[in-house]
C-alpha positions as a Markdown table, in Angstrom:
| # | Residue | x | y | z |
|---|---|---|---|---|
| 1 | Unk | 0.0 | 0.0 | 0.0 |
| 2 | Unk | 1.4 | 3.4 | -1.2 |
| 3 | Unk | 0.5 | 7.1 | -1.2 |
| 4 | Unk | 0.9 | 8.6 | -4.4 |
| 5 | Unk | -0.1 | 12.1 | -5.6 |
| 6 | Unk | -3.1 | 12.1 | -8.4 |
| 7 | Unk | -0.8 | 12.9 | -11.2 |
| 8 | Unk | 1.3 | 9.6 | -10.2 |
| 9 | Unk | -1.5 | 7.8 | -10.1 |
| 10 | Unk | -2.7 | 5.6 | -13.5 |
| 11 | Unk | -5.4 | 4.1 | -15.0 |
| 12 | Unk | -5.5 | 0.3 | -13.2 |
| 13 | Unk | -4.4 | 0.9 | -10.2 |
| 14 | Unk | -6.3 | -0.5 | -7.1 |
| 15 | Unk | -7.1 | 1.9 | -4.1 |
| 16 | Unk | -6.4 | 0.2 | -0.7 |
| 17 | Unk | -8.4 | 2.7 | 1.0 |
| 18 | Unk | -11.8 | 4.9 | -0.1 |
| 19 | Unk | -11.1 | 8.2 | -1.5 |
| 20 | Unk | -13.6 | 10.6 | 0.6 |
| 21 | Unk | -14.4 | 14.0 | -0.1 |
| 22 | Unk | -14.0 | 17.0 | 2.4 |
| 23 | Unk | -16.8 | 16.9 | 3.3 |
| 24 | Unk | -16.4 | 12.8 | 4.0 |
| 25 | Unk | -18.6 | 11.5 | 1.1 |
| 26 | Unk | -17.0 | 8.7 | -0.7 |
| 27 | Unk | -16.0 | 9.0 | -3.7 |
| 28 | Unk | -14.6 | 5.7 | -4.8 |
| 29 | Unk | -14.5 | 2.6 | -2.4 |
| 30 | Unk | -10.9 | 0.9 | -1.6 |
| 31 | Unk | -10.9 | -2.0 | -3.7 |
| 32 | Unk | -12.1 | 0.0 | -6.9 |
| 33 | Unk | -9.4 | -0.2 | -10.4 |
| 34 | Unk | -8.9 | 3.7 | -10.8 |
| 35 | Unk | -10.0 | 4.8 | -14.4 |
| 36 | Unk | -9.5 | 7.8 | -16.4 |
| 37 | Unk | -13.0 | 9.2 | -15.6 |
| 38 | Unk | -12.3 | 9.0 | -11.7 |
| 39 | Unk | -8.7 | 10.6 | -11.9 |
| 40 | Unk | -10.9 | 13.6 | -13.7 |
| 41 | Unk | -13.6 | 13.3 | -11.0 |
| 42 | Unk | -10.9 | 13.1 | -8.3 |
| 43 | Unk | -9.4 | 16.8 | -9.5 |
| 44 | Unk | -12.7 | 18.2 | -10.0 |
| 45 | Unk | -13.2 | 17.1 | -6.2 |
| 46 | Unk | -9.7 | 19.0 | -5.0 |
| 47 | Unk | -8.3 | 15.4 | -4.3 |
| 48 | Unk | -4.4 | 15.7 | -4.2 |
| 49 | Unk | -3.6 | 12.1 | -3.9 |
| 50 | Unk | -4.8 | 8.4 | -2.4 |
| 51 | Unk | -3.4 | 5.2 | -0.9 |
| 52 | Unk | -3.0 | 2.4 | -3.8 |
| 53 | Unk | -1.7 | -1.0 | -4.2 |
| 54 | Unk | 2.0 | -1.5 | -5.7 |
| 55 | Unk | 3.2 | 1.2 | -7.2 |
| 56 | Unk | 6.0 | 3.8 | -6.3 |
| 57 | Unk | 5.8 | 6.0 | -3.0 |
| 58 | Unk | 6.1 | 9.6 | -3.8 |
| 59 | Unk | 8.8 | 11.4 | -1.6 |
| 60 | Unk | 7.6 | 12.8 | 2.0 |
| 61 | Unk | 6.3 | 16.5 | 0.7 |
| 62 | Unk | 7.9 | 18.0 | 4.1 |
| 63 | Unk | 11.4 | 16.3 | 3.7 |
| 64 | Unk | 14.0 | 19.2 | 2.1 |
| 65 | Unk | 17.4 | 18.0 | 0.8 |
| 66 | Unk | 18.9 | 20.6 | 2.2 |
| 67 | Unk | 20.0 | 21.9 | 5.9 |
| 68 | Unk | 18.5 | 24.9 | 6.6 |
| 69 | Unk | 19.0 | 27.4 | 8.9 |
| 70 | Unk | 16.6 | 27.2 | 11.2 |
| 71 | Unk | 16.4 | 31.4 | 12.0 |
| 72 | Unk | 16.1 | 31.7 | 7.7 |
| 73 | Unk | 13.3 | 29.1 | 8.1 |
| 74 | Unk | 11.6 | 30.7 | 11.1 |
| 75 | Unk | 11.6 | 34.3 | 8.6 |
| 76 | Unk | 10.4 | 32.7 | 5.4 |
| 77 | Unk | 7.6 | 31.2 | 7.5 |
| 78 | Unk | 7.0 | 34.4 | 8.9 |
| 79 | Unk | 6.9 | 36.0 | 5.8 |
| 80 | Unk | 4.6 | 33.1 | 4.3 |
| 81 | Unk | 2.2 | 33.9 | 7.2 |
| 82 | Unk | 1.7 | 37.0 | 6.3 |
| 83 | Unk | 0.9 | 36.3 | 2.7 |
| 84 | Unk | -1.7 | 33.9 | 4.2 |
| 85 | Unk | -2.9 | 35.6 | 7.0 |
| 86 | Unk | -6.6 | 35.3 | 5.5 |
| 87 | Unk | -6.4 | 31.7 | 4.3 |
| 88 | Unk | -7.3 | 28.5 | 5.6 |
| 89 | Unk | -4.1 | 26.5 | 5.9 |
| 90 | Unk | -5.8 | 23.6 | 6.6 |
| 91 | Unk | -6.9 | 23.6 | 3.1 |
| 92 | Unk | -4.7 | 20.6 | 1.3 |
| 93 | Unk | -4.4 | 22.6 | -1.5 |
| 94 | Unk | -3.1 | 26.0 | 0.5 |
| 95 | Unk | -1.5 | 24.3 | 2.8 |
| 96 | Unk | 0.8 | 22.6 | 0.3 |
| 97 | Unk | 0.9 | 26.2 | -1.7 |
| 98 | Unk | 1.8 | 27.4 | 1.8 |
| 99 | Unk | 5.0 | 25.1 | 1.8 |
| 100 | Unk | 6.0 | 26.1 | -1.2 |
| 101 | Unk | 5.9 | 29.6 | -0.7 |
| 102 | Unk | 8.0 | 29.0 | 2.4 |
| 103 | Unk | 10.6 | 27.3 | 0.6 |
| 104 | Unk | 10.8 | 29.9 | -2.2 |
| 105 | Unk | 10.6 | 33.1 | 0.5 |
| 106 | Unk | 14.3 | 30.4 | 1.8 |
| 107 | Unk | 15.8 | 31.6 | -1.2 |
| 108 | Unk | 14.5 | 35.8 | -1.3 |
């Protein structure tokens, strides 16, 4: 059982789990062979990614190669907090928008 993003995600595939919406109705029940008309359904629904059988694991989305200072880390999420301050970062989508904003305000 893996968790891959929707783009890594093909046609075939088994889920191993249900994918829910937000609001926890079910979209597709674990057990289901993923087509091409759920991956379209599944982005129309805001879903970033589901548990499958086989396949590759994508990378951990919080992991960064590189060491960072931890006082440059504390301002770029200071300043990413700012640009957010009216947002929802529970959100999947802003909250991973959220990380990458942090991780470019590293290099500013």
């Amino acid at each position: 059982m893996k968790r891959l993003t929707l783009d890594a995600i093909e046609p075939g595939m088994i889920l191993a789990t249900e994918v829910k919406d937000r609001n926890g109705r079910v979209l597709l029940s674990a057990g289901a062979e993923i087509t091409e008309k759920h991956l379209r359904i599944f982005k129309m629904w805001g879903i970033l990614g589901a548990m499958v059988l086989g396949g590759q694991t994508e990378e951990e989305p919080h992991k960064h190669p590189l060491e960072i200072d931890p006082d440059q880390l504390r301002k770029a999420e200071q300043r990413t907090a700012d640009l957010f301050c009216h947002n929802d970062l529970n959100h999947p989508f802003i909250k991973e928008l959220a990380r990458l904003v942090t991780l470019e305000n590293l290099n500013s």
